[in-house]
C-alpha positions as CSV (number, residue, x, y, z in Angstrom):
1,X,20.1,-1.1,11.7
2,X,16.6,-2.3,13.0
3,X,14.8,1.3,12.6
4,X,16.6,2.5,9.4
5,X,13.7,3.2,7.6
6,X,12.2,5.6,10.8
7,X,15.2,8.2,9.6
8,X,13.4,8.9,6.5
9,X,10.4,9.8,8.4
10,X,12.1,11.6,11.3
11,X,15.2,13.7,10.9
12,X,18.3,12.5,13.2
13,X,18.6,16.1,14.3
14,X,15.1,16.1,16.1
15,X,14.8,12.4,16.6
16,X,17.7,11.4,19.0
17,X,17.7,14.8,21.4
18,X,13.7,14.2,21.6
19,X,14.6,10.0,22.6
20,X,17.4,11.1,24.9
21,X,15.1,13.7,26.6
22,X,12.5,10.7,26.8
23,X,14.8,8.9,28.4
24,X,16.3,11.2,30.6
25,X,12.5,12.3,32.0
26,X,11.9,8.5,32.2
27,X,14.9,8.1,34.5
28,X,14.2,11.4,36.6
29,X,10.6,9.9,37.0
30,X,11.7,6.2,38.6
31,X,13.9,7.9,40.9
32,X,11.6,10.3,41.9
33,X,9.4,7.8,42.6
34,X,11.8,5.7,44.4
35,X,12.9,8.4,46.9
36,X,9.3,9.5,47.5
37,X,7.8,5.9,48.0
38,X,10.2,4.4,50.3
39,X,11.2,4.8,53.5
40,X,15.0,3.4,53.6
41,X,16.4,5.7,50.7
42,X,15.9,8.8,52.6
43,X,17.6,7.6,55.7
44,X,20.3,6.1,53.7
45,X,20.9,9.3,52.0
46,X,20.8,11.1,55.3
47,X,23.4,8.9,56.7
48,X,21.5,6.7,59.2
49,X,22.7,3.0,59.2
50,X,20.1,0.6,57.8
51,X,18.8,-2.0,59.8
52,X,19.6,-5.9,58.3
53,X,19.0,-9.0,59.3
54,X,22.2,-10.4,60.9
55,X,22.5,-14.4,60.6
56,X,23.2,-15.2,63.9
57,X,23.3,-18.4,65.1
């Protein structure tokens, strides 16, 4: 284990919920972002097709 030594410093009790809730905010923060910042996710959650290029020749 790479980090073995961080145990003795931080308790497994309070270090993995406190990483998994890091993570979990992280996640909830770059898909907020995502649906805010675009303009295709909200149409493609609302059902609307979404316009691509066709390769017509």
């Amino acid at each position: 284990m790479i980090y073995g030594k961080m145990w003795t410093v931080v308790k497994p009790t309070v270090g993995v919920p406190i990483l998994l809730g890091a993570v979990a905010v992280g996640s909830f923060a770059v898909h907020l972002a995502i649906t805010t910042h675009t303009t295709w996710v909200s149409k493609f959650l609302n059902g609307e097709p979404i316009n691509t290029a066709s390769a017509s020749s």
